[in-house]
N, C-alpha and C positions, 0 to 999 in steps of 0.2 A: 504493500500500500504506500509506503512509503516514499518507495522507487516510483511510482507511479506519478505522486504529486513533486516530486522532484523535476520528472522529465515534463510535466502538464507548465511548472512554472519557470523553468529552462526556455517551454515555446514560448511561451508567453514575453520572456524579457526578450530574447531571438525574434519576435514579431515586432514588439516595443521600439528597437533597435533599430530595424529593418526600416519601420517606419517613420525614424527618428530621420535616417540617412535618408531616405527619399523622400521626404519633405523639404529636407536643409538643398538636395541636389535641385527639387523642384521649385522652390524661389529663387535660389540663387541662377538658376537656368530662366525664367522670367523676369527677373530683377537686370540682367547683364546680358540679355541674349540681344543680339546684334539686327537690328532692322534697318532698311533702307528709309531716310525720313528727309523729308520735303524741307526747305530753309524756312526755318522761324524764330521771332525775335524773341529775345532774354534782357534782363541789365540795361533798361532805357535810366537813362539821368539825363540831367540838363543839357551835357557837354558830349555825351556817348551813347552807343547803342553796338547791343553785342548781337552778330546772328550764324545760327547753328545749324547743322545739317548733317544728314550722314548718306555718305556715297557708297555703291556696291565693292565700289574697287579703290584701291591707297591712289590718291592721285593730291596736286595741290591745289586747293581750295584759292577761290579766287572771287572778288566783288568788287562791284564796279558800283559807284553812287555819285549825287550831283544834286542841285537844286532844282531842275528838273527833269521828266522824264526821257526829255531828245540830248541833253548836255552831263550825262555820266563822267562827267571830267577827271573823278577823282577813283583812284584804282589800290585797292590792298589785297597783297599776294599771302597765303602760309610760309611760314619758312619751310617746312618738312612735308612731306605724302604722308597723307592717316585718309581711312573711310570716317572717322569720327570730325566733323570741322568745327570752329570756333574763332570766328575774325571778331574784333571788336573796332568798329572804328568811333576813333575820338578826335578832340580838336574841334566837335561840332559846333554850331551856335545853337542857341538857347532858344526854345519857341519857335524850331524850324521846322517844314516838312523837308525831309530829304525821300528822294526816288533812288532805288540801288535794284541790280540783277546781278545772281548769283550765276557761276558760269561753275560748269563742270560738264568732263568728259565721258564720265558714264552713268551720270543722272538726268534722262530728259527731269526736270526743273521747267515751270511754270515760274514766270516771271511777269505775269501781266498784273496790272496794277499793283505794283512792290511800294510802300512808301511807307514811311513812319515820320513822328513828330517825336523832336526832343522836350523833354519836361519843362512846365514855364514856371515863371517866378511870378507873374501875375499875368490873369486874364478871365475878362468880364464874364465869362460864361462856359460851364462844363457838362457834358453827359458820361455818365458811366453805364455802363450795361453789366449786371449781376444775374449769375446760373450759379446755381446751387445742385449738388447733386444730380450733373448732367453728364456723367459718362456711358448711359445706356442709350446706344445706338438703336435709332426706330423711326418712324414718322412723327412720334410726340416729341422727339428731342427733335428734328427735323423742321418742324412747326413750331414751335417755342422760336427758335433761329429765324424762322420766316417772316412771325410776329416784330420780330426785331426791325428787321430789314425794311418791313411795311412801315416802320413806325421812324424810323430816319429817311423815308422816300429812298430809299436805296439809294442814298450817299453816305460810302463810311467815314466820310470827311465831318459827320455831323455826329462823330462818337470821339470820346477822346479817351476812355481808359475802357479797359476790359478785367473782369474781376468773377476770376472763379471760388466757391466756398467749399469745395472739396466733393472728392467720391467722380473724379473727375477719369476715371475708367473702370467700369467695371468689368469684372467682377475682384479684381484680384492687384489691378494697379501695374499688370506686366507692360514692357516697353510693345509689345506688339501689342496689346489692348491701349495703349495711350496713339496708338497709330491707328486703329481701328474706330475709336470712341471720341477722340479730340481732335487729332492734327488732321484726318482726312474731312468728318465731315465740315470740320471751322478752319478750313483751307483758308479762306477768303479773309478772318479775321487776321492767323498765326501771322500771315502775309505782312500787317498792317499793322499789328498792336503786340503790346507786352504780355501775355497771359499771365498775371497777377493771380497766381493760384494759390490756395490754403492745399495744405494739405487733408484730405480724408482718413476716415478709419478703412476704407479699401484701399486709399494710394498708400497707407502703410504697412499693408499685407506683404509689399513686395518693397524692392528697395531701388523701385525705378526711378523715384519721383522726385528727389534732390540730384539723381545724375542727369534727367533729364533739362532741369529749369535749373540757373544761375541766378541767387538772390543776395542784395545789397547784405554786406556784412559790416560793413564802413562807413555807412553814414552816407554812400557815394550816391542815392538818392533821393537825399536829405534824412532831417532828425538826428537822431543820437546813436553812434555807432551800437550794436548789439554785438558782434562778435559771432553771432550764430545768423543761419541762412533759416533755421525755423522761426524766427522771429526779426521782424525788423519794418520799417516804416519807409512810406516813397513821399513826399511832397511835390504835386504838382498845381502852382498858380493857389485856388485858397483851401486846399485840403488835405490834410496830414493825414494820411491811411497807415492806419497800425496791421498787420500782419502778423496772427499767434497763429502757435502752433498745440493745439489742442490733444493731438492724439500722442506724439510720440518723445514729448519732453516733459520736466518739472513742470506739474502745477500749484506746487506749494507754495506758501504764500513768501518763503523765504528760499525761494528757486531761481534759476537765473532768468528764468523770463518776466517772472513778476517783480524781481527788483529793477531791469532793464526797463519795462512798461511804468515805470514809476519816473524813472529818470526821463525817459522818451516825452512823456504827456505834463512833466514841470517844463523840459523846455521849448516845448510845441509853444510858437507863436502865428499860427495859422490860425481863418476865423474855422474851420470847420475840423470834424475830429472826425475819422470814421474808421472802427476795431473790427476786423472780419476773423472769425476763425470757425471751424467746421462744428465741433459739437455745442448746442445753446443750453445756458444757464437756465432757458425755458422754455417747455415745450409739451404739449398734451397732442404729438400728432402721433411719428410711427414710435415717436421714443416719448419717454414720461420722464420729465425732471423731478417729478415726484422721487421715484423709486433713485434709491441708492446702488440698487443693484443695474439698473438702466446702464449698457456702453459702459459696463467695469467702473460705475462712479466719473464718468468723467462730465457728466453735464451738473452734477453736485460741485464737483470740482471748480469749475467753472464759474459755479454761482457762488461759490461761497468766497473763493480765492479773490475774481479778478472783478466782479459787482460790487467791493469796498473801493477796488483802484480808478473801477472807470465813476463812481459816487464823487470819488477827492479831487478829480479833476472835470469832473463835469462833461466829460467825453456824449457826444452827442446823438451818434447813432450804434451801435453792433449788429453785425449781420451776421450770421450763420446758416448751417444748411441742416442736413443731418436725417431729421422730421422731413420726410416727403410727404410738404401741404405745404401752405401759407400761414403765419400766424403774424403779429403785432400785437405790440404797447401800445397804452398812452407816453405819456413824459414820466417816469417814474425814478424811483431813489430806494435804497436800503432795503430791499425783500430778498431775503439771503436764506429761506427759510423752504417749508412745501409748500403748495398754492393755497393749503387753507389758512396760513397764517397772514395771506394777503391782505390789507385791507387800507382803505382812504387814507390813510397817515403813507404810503407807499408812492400815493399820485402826486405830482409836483403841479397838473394842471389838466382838469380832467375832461376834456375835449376831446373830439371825433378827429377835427382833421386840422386846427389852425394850431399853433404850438408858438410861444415867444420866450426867447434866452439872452440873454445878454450877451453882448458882443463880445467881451472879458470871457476866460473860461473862468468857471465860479464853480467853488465845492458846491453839492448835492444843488446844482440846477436841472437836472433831470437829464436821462438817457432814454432813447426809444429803441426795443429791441423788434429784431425783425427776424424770421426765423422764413427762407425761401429755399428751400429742397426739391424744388418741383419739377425741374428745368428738364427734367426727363422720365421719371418713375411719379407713383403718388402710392399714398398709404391709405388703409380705413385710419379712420382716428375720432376722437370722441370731440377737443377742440372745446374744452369746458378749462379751460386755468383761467381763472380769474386777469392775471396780470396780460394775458393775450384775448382783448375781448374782438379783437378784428381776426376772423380766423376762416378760412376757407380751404375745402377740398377742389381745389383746383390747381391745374399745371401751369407755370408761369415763369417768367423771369422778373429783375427790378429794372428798372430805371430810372437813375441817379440824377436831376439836374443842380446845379451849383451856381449861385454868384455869391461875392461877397458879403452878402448878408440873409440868400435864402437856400435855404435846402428844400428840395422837393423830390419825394418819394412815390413811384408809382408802378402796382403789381400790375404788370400787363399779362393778362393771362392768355392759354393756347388760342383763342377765339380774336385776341387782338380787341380787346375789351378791356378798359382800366379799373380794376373788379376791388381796387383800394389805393387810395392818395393821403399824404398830408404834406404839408409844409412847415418849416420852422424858421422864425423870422427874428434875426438877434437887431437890437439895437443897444444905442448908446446907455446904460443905465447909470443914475444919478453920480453914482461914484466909479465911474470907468474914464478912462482917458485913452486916447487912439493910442 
């Protein structure tokens, strides 16, 4: 009998094993596996823009850019053959459009409409376009993009930042699923804009998703150096965009992202604040903030950690994904709790759609949270939390307008229907000074 459960728990660690190694063979084998991918841009700053590709054969990479599309005047060669490329050109000007085509010898490369804008230091007016949880390939992520395009009259000239919130390939985050799910069908964006992605809890399954994208660790697209590529801020013209990284670093409140996030938002002097990261501090759709056990604790984490830090400075909007549905705040402060602890002492100002903040960032002025997952999948979900009383089962993306003194938010859903708006209008108050 003995023998018997000896050799029963022998298979058993022998399967254990077995299973160990071919798991570690099969991320690492989608994490690093080598694909053929079309040029797209990374690391826009004011001054620079870096852009990436990968060819079937080692050859040297080469781009050609200019002011515009007939006068490519300006030429930068690799030094060395790799299939993996990486040109960064810099020396640009500030708040320019430049047109560039990438040339290579064994990538037919699409080159039509190539253009990007360097980050400004001021300008009167912004649109961001936000997808949440849009790595599943279909006609509903297909159609969310369409809506887009209807809604700028199909000029991408009339968008200026692109901002993903994570789960941006499914199922698993492998480099052939980020070429399947993002680069082929938003060809047309990669082309033209930065892909400002969070990371998800599926682009962490695999370990494609920081070799893929190049993020400011320097301060080099404004804000406060972080030193890490999972967390860090871009400033462009009047909006300081914070970038956490929710799934796969410290969220402890004496972690390095949230001592970073504290340093980054004292010395923001931008009028507009906006914190994107993938799991939300609140949510009654596919995932419940409620429960502890919800996504291993991390939307508790979330709420309890970084809801004091964006309170103290007064941080204006958060966006996350996670929850495929729609949900929103009012203007709220200090609900670190479960949703039954919610209550009017939580509201800063308890309105549908108009919102006013002072032009100063001010402790506990109110935060609006927005939780948009929709951009390709949708969940059942009950959509009873208190603190999200704007909440719908529908697919949709955001879009983000900006000027120096209004923010305006709007779920356009699959239909091309604006199915939830507010505004936020800061002025001068009594004791502020420009």
């Amino acid at each position: 009998m003995k023998k018997i459960i000896k050799r029963v728990l022998f298979i058993l660690l022998a399967l254990v094993a077995l299973y160990g190694i071919g798991r570690f063979i099969d991320v690492a084998y989608g994490s690093w596996q080598f694909v053929k991918r079309q040029p797209y841009l990374v690391a826009q700053t004011q001054t620079s823009m870096a852009i990436k590709w990968q060819t079937p054969k080692s050859e040297v990479g080469k781009v050609l850019y200019g002011l515009t599309p007939d006068t490519l005047s300006h030429t930068l060669n690799e030094e060395e053959t790799s299939k993996k490329h990486s040109l960064t050109l810099d020396k640009l000007n500030k708040c320019t459009q430049y047109y560039y085509k990438v040339i290579s010898t064994s990538l037919n490369i699409d080159n039509n409409g190539r253009h990007f804008r360097t980050l400004c230091e001021e300008k009167p007016t912004q649109r961001l376009w936000v997808i949440g949880d849009s790595g599943k390939l279909g006609a509903d992520q297909r159609e969310v993009y369409a809506q887009l395009y209807k809604y700028i009259q199909n000029d991408f000239k009339e968008l200026d930042m692109w901002l993903l919130l994570g789960d941006n390939a499914y199922s698993s985050g492998t480099q052939k699923q980020f070429n399947k799910t993002l680069f082929k069908p938003f060809i047309e964006l990669v082309k033209r804009y930065t892909p400002w992605a969070v990371a998800g809890n599926h682009d962490a399954r695999r370990w494609a998703f920081y070799d893929i994208f190049d993020f400011p660790t320097n301060a080099e697209a404004g804000g406060t150096t972080s030193g890490h590529e999972e967390f860090y801020s871009v400033e462009d013209a009047n909006l300081h965009l914070v970038v956490l990284d929710s799934e796969t670093v410290s969220r402890a409140d004496d972690g390095d992202m949230a001592e970073w996030l504290r340093k980054d938002l004292h010395a923001n002097k931008k009028p507009w604040v906006i914190v994107a990261f993938h799991t939300p501090p609140y949510s009654d759709g596919g995932h419940k903030s409620d429960s502890s056990w919800d996504s291993r604790g991390r939307l508790k984490d979330m709420r309890e950690t970084f809801v004091p830090i964006f309170d103290a400075y007064g941080v204006d909007l958060v966006l996350s994904g996670h929850s495929h549905g729609y949900e929103r705040s009012k203007l709220i402060i200090k609900h670190l709790g479960k949703s039954d602890t919610f209550s009017a002492q939580n509201i800063v100002q308890d309105k549908k759609t108009d919102y006013t903040k002072s032009l100063m960032q001010k402790k506990n002025s109110g935060t609006i949270y927005q939780v948009c997952g929709s951009s390709a999948k949708l969940d059942g979900a009950t959509y009873s939390h208190p603190a999200l009383p704007y909440s719908l089962k529908e697919m949709g993306s955001l879009i983000i307008e900006l000027t120096p003194t209004t923010l305006t938010s709007k779920f356009l859903n699959i239909n091309g229907k604006i199915a939830d708006e507010f505004k936020i209008t800061k002025n001068l108050g009594k004791n502020d000074e420009r």
